[in-house]
N, C-alpha and C positions, 0 to 999 in steps of 0.2 A: 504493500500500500504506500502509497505517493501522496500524500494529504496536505490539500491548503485549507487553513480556517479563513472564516468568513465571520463576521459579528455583525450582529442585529440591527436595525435602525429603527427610530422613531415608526410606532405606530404597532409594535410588536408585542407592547409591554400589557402586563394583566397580575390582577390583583392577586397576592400570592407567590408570586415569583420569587425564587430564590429559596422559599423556605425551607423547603424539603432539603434540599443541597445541604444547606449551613446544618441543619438538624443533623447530616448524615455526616458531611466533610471539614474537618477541622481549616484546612487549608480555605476552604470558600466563606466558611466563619469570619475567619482572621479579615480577608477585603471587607466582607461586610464592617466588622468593628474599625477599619482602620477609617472607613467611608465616613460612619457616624461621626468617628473621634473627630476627623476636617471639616465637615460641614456643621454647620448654624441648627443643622433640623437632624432627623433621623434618617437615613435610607433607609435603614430596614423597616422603621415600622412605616415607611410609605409602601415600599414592595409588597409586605408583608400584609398590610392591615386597610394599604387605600386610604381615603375613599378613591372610588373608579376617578372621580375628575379632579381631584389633585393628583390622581397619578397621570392626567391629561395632560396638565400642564405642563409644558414646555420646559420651565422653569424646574420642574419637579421630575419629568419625565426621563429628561437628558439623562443628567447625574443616576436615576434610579437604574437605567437601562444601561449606562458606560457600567457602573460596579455589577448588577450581575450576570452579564457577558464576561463581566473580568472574572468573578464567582465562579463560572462552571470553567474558566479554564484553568483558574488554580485547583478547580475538582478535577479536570481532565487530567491536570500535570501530574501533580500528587499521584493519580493510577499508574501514567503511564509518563513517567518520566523521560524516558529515551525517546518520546514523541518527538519528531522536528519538522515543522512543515516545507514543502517546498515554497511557499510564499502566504502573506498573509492582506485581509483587503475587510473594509466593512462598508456600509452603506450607509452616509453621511455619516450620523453622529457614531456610528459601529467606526469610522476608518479612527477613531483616538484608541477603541481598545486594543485595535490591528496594533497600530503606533506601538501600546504597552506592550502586544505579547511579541512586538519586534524588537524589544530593548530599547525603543527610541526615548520612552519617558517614563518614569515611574508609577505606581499607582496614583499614590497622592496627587503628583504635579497632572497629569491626566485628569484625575477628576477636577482640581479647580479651574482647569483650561475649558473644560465639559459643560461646567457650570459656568462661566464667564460667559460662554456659548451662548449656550440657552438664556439666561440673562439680556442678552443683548439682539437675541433674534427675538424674544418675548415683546422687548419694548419696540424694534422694529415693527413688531406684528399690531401692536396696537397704534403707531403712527401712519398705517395704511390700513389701505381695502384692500385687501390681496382675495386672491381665489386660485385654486390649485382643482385638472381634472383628469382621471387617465383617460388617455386611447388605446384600444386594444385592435390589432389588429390593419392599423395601416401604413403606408409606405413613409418611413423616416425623409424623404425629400420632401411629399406632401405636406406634411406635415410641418418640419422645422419651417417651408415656404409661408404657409398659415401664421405659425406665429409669430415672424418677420411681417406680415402683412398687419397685422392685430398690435403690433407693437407686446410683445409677449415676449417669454423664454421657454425652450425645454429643461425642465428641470431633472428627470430623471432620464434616462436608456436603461431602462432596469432590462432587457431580455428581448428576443424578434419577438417583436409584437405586442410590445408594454412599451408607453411613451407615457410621460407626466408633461404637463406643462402648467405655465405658473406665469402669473402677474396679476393687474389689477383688474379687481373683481369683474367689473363690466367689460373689460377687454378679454377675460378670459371665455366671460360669455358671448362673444361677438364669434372669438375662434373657433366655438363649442358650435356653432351657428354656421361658421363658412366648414367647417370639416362636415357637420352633415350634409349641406349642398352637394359636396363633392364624392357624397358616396359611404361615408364612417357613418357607422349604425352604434358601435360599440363605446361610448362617451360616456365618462362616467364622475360628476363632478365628486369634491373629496370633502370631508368633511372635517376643514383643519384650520387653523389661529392664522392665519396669514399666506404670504406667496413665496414658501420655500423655498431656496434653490434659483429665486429670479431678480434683478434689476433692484429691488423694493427691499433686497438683503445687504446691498453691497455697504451702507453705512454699519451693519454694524460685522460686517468682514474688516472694513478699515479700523472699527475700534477695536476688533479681537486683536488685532498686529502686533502691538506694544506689550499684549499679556504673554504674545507668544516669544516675542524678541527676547522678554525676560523669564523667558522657561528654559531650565535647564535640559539639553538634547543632545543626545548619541547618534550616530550614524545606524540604523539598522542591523541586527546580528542574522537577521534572514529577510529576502526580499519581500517587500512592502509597497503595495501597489494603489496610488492616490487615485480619487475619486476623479480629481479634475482635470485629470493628464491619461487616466489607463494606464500609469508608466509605473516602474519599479525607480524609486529615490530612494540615495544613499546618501547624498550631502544634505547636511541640517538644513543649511539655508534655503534650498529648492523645497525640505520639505514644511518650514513654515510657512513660504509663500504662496505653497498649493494649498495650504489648509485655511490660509487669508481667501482665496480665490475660492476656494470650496463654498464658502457660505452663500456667495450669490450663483457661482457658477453650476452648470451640467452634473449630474452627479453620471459619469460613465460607465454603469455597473458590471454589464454586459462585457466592456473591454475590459474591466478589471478581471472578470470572469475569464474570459477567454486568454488573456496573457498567462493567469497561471495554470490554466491547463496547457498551454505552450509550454512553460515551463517545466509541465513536465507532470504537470497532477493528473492522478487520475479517480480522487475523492473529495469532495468538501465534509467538511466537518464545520456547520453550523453553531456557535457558541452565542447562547442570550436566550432573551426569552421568544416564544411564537417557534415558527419556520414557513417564513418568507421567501427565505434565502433559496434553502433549498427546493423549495418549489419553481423559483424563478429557474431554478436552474435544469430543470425537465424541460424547461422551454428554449435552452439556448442549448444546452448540449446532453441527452439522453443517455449517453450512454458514460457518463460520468457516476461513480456513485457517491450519496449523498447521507448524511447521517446529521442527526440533530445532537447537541449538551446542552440542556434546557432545563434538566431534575437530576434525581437521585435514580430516578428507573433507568431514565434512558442514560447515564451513566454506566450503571450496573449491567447494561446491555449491552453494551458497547464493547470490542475487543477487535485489538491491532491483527 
C-alpha cells in the first residue's frame, strides 16, 4: 500500500466527533487537551456536546475540525507508526492539518493560524452578501466562461463533474440562471455564511499574511500539495503565500488528487470527520482505494 492522507474540510463536521477516538486513544486525547489548553473556549466540548450551530460557525467550526482530523491521525500514528504517506493534501481549511502531519507546523501554531482563519473569513462573511452553489455535471470551460460573465469565481474543482462557484449573492444567482439556459439541470445552491473561496475573501487573505509571516515553519518532511497551485511546496515562503492566496482563491482538489496519485498513491486515507473526500474520489479516479479515520471503529478496522 502507497497511501496519501487527505483531511477534511469545512462542512464535514457533526456533533460528536472525536469522542469515541479520545475515549479509546491516549495519543488523540492529548490534541484534544492541548487544543482546549490554547484556545479561549473548549474544542472538545464543542465537538463533543454542540450545539449543531455553534459547531456551524465558522469561527467554531475551523479550529473544531483542524484538531480532530489532527485527533485521528495521532490515533492512526500511534497504530501504525511506520505509516508514511507518499504525499499529503486537505481541502481548504483540511490543507493546515496536511501542513501538521507534513512537519510544516506544529499542532499548536496550526490551530491558532486555523482560528485566525476562520476569525477573519467570519467577519468577511458578515461584510458581504456572498452566495456559494454546486454544479454537477458540466463542462469546466462553460462554466468558468459563466462566471467571468457574472462577475463570479470558481471556488472549488472538487472532482469531473463537481464545480462550486462563489460570489455575490445576486450575481451568483444571475450565473445559476445563464448555466440553466445553457443546458445545467444539476444546480444546487449551498447553504453557507458567505462567498468562500471568491473575490469577497481576498481582504481577509491579506490580513491572514502577517499571522503567517510570524508563524514558525519547516520545509515539508513529505510532499505537500497546496490547494491553490495542485503543486507539491517545499520552500516556506511559497508555502505561506499559497495559503494567503488560498482564502480567496480556486480550491484545486481534483489536481491535488491527481498529482499524488502520480506520485505514486494508490490509497487515500481520509483523516476528520464525514467522508467527502473519499467519495469525491470515486468520481475522479475508481480504481484508487479509499478508506476513512473518522472513530475508534473504523480505526480498529483498519490495517496496513
Amino acid at each position: 500500500m502507497k497511501a496519501f492522507f487527505a483531511f477534511s474540510g469545512q462542512g464535514a463536521q457533526a456533533v460528536g466527533m472525536g469522542k469515541d477516538l479520545c475515549a479509546a486513544n491516549s495519543a488523540a486525547a492529548e490534541i484534544f487537551a492541548i487544543a482546549d489548553k490554547t484556545l479561549s473556549w473548549s474544542v472538545s466540548d464543542v465537538c463533543f456536546n454542540g450545539p449543531e450551530d455553534k459547531l456551524t460557525e465558522s469561527r467554531f467550526c475551523q479550529p473544531a475540525i483542524y484538531t480532530m482530523s489532527c485527533a485521528a491521525l495521532a490515533a492512526f500514528k500511534q497504530k501504525f507508526p511506520q505509516a508514511a504517506p507518499v504525499g499529503c493534501a486537505g481541502l481548504s481549511l483540511g490543507e493546515y492539518a496536511a501542513m501538521f502531519a507534513a512537519g510544516v507546523f506544529s499542532f499548536e501554531d496550526g490551530l491558532k493560524l486555523i482560528t485566525r482563519r476562520a476569525e477573519l473569513m467570519d467577519a468577511a462573511c458578515r461584510e458581504t452578501d456572498g452566495g456559494m452553489a454546486s454544479v454537477l455535471g458540466g463542462e469546466e470551460g462553460i462554466i468558468s466562461d459563466v462566471c467571468k460573465a457574472c462577475d463570479i469565481d470558481v471556488a472549488n474543482f472538487n472532482s469531473p463533474g463537481q464545480i462550486v462557484i462563489s460570489g455575490q449573492k445576486e450575481k451568483v444567482e444571475a450565473a445559476v440562471a445563464m448555466l440553466k439556459e445553457k443546458g445545467l439541470r444539476k444546480i444546487f445552491p449551498l447553504k453557507v455564511a458567505g462567498a468562500f473561496h471568491s473575490r469577497l475573501m481576498a481582504g481577509a487573505g491579506e490580513q491572514l499574511k502577517p499571522v503567517l509571516d510570524n508563524t514558525r515553519m519547516n520545509s515539508p518532511v513529505v510532499p505537500v500539495f497546496q490547494n491553490f497551485t495542485a503543486e507539491s511546496v517545499a520552500a516556506v515562503a511559497e508555502i505561506r503565500s499559497n495559503l494567503v492566496s488560498q482564502v480567496a482563491g480556486s480550491v484545486r482538489w481534483e489536481g491535488c488528487v491527481r498529482q499524488m496519485i502520480a506520485a505514486g498513491g494508490d490509497t487515500m486515507i481520509e483523516f476528520g470527520p464525514g467522508s467527502v473526500l473519499t467519495g469525491l474520489l470515486k468520481r475522479t479516479d475508481s480504481n484508487i482505494a479509499a478508506f476513512n479515520i473518522n472513530s475508534a471503529e473504523s480505526l480498529n478496522a483498519f490495517s496496513l
